[in-house]
C-alpha positions as CSV (number, residue, x, y, z in Angstrom):
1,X,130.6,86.9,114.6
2,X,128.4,85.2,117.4
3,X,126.1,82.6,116.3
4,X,123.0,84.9,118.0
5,X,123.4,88.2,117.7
6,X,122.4,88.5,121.9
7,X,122.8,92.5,122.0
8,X,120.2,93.0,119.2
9,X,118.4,90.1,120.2
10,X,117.8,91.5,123.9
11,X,117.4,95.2,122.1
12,X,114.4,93.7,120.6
13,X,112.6,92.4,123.3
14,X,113.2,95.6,125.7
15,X,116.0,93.6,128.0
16,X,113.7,91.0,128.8
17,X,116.3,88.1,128.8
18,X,113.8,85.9,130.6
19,X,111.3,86.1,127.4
20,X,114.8,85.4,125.4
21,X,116.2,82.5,127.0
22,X,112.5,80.9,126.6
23,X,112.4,81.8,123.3
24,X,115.6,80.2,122.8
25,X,114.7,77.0,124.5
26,X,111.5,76.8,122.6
27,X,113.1,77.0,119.2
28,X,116.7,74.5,120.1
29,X,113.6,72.0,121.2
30,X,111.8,72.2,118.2
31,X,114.9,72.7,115.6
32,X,115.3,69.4,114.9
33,X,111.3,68.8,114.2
34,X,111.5,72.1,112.1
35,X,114.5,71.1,109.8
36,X,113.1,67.0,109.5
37,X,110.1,68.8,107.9
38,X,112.0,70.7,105.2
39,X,113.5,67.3,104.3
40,X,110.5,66.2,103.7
41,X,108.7,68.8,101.4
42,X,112.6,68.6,99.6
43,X,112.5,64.9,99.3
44,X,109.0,65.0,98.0
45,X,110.2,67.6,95.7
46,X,107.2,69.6,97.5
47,X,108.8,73.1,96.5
48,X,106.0,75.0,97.2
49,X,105.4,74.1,100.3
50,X,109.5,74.2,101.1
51,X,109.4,77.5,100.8
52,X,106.2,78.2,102.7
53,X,107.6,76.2,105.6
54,X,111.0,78.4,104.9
55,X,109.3,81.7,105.2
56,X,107.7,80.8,108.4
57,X,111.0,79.5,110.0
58,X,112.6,83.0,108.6
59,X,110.0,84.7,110.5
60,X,111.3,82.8,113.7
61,X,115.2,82.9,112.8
62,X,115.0,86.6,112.5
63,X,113.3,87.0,115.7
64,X,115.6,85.3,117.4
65,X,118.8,87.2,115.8
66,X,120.1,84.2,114.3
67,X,121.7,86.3,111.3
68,X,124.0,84.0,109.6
69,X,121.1,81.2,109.8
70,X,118.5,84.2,108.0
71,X,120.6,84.9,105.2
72,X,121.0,81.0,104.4
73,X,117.2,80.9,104.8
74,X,116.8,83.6,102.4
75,X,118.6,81.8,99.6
76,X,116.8,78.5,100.6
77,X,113.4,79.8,99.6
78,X,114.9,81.7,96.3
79,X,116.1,77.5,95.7
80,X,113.1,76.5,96.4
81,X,111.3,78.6,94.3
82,X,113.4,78.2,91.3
83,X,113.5,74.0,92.0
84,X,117.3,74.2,92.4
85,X,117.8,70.5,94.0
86,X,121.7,71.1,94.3
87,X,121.3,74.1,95.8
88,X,118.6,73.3,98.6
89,X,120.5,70.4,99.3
90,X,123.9,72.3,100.3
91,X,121.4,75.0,102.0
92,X,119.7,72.2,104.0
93,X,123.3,71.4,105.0
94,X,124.7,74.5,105.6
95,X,121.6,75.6,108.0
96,X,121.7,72.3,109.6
97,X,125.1,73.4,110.8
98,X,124.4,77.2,111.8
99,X,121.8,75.7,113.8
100,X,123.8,73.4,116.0
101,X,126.4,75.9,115.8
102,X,123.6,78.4,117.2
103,X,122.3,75.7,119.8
104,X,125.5,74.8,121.1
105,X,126.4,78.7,121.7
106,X,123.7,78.9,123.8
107,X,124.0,75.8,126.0
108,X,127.8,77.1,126.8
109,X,126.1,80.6,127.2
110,X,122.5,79.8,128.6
111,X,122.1,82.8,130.9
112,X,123.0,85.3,127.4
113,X,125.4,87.4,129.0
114,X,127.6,89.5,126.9
């Protein structure tokens, strides 16, 4: 399975690859910014706020038809919730990797096609 799920990705927006591709950039420029901060509300042991910032990046993940990241996400915030510290940490690592997996994807892909 591709790391972005481009077909449903580019279903969503109406064909609009231009809006994509923008999308894309924005969020690969950010990613890093975006996961430092969950290390941070983990290592503060900030659980509440862990999974606030996890359901706001789930928002964006899903957008962007990063499946395989999402369903990680998903069982991020249920470790957040439930203060499972081995857990989040393997999760932190795990979407860490579908990221750069994701971002890498795209930079040997960047114009989307299929």
């Amino acid at each position: 399975m591709s790391p972005i799920q481009i077909e449903e990705l580019l279903e969503r927006v109406s064909g609009n690859r231009d809006f994509v591709i923008r999308m894309l950039e924005l969020f690969f420029q950010t990613s890093d910014e975006r996961l430092s901060a969950l290390h941070k509300e983990f290592d503060s042991r900030n659980y509440k706020e862990l999974a606030d910032q996890v359901h706001k990046l789930k928002g964006i993940i899903s957008n962007l038809s990063i499946n395989k990241a999402l369903g990680i996400l998903n069982d991020l915030h249920e470790a957040a919730r439930s203060k499972n510290d081995l857990h989040i940490i393997r999760l932190l690592s795990e979407l860490e990797e579908t990221i750069i997996e994701a971002k890498i994807f795209y930079q040997k892909n960047p114009s989307l096609n299929l």
